[in-house]
N, C-alpha and C positions, 0 to 999 in steps of 0.2 A: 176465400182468400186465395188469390190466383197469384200464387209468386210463380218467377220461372225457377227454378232447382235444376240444377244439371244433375245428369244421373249420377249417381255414387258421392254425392257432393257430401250429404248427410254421413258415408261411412266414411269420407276422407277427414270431416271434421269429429266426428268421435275421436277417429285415429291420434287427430295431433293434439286434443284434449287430453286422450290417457298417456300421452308421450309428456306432455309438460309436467303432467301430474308424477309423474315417474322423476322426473328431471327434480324436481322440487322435492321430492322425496329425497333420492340419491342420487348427489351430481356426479354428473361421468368425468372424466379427468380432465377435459378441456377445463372446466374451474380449477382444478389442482395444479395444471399444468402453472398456471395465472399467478398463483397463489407462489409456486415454489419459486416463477422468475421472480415476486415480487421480493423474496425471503432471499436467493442468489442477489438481485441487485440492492439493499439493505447490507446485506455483509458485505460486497464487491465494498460500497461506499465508506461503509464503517474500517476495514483494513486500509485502504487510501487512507482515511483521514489519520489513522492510528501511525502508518507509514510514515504520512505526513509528518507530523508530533513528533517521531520519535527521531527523523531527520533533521527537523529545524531545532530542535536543542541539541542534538550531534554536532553540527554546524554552526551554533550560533555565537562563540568563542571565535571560532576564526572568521566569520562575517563581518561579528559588531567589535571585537576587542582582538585584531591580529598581536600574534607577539613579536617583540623587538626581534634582535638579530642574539644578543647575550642569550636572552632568555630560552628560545631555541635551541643556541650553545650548551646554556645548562641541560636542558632536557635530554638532549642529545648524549651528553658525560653522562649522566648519573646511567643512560642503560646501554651503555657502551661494555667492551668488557677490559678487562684488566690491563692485556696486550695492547687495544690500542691505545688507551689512555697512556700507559708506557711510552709506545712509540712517541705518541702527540709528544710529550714532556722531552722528551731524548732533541726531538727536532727543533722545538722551540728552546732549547739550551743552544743547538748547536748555531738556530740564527742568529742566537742573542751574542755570541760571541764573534758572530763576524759584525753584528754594528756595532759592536765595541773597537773592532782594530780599526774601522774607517777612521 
C-alpha cells in the first residue's frame, strides 16, 4: 500500500487526537467564555424587559388617563404645606373683594 505520508504527518495527527480528546474531556474556557456572554446577555434582556414594565405602569396614567387642571389642583393642596395653603386663601380673599367693588 503505497500512500504518500509526509514525514511527521502520523505524530502531527496523534497530537491533535489527544488534544480533542482532552477538549472533550475538559473544555478550556473559550466554552465558558460562551456560556457566560450567553447568561450576561439573558440577564442584560431580562432587566430591559423588567425596566420596561416597571416604566410603562409608571407612566401609564399620564399617557392613557391625563389629569384635568382641578384634579392636579387637588393634588397639589393636599401636599402642600400649611403656609402656603394660608397664603393661597389670604390672596384669593383679597381678589374676591376687589370683583366685588367693580
Amino acid at each position: 500500500m503505497p500512500y504518500k505520508v509526509e514525514e511527521g504527518a502520523i505524530e502531527h495527527a496523534k497530537y491533535l487526537a489527544k488534544m480533542a480528546v482532552r477538549e472533550a474531556a475538559h473544555p478550556t474556557e473559550r466554552h465558558s467564555h460562551k456560556v457566560q456572554w450567553r447568561w450576561a446577555s439573558a440577564v442584560a434582556v431580562a432587566a430591559v424587559i423588567v425596566v420596561g414594565v416597571i416604566g410603562f405602569v409608571k407612566y401609564y396614567d399620564d399617557i392613557f388617563r391625563p389629569m384635568s387642571p382641578m384634579e392636579e389642583l387637588i393634588a397639589e393642596m393636599k401636599s402642600a404645606s400649611d403656609e402656603i395653603i394660608y397664603d393661597l386663601s389670604v390672596d384669593s380673599g383679597y381678589y374676591l373683594e376687589e370683583e366685588n367693588q367693580l
